[in-house]
Each structure stands twice: as C-alpha cells, then as structure tokens.
N, C-alpha and C positions, 0 to 999 in steps of 0.2 A: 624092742619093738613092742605095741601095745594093739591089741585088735579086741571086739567083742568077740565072748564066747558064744558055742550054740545056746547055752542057758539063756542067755538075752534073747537071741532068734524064739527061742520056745515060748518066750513069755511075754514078746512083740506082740502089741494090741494091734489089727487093723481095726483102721477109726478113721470119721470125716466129723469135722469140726470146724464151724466156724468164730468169730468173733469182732465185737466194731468196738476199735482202739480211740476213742473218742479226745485222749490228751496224749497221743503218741504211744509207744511202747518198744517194745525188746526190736521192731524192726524198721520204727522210725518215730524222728522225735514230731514228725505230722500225725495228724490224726490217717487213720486209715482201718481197712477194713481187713480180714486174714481169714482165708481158707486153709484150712489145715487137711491132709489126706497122709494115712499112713500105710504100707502097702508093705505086705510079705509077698516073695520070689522063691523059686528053687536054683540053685540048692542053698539055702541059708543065706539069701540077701535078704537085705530091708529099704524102705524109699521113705524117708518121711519128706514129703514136697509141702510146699511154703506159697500163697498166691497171694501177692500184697496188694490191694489197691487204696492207692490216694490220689488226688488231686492232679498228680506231677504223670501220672501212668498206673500201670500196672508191672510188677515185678515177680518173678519166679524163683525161686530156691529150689535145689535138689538133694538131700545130702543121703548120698548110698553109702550103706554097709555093708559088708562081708562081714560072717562071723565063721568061726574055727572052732573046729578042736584041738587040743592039744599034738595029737596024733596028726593029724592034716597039714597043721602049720609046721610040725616039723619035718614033715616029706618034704612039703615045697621046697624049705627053707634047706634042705640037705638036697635037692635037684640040684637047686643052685651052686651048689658049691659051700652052704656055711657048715659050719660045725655047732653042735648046741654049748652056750657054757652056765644056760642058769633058768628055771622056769618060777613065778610066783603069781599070784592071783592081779597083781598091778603092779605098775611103776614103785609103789611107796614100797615094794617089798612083802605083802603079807604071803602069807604062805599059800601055796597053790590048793586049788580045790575048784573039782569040775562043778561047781554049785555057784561058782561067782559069774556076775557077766562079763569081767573083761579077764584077758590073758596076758602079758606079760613074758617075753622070753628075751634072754639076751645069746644070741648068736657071733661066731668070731667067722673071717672072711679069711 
C-alpha cells in the first residue's frame, strides 16, 4: 500500500487558481476554462477540486487525500488484523525516511 505522508500535508499549498485552456488540455481536448482550489482539513486531509467549464457544461473533480504517519498507518493496519512485513519511502523501494511525501508499507492478512 502506498499513501501520502504528513510531510506532504505540511507542505500542501492552499491556493485558488484559475486558467483558459484555449487548445484543450490535461482535462479535455475542447477548449475550456479551469478553476483550480486547494484546500487543507484536520487532521491531515487535502482537497484539490477541479471546475471545468466548456461549451458541453461544466464539470467537477474532487480528489481527497489522507496522509499518515508511519506510526498511524500501522495502528490502523494492525486494528485490522494485518501484520507489518516491510516499510520504504515508495513503491520503487527507496528507503524509508519521515522527510518523503509518500509512504509505502507492505502488510500480510
């Protein structure tokens, strides 16, 4: 499993931005216009929301995070019932360090 760390949460900008996609872009290949809002929650969520307008409507994106610490994700993860069998700073393997923003754990059921 892969989650952001609190290091991410700590260094989450909240920011309003907008932009006019004049030849399409990352959220359609129409032109359209994009509000951007990024928004920190307790205890260590994040919201970056997405408002697309083109021609066809408008459209909403939501995409929420939780971030962890080390310590936290593995309560959870031992409420449950896992066992820990490996932590590193990501998927690719590097080595753990509370300084990265994501986490990496692999748990056995």
């Amino acid at each position: 499993m892969d989650v952001f760390s609190t290091e991410k949460y700590n260094s989450f900008l909240q920011t309003r931005t907008w932009e006019v996609c004049s030849n399409g872009g990352f959220w359609s290949n129409e032109k359209y216009v994009a509000f951007y809002g990024n928004y920190k929650y307790s205890p260590n969520v994040t919201l970056e929301q997405t408002s697309i307008i083109k021609d066809s409507g408008v459209f909403q994106y939501y995409i929420w995070n939780t971030c962890f610490t080390k310590e936290t994700l593995i309560s959870e993860a031992q409420e449950a019932g896992f066992k820990l069998r490996g932590v590193w700073a990501d998927v690719a393997g590097s080595v753990y360090s509370d300084k990265t923003f994501t986490l990496a754990m692999l748990f056995e059921k």
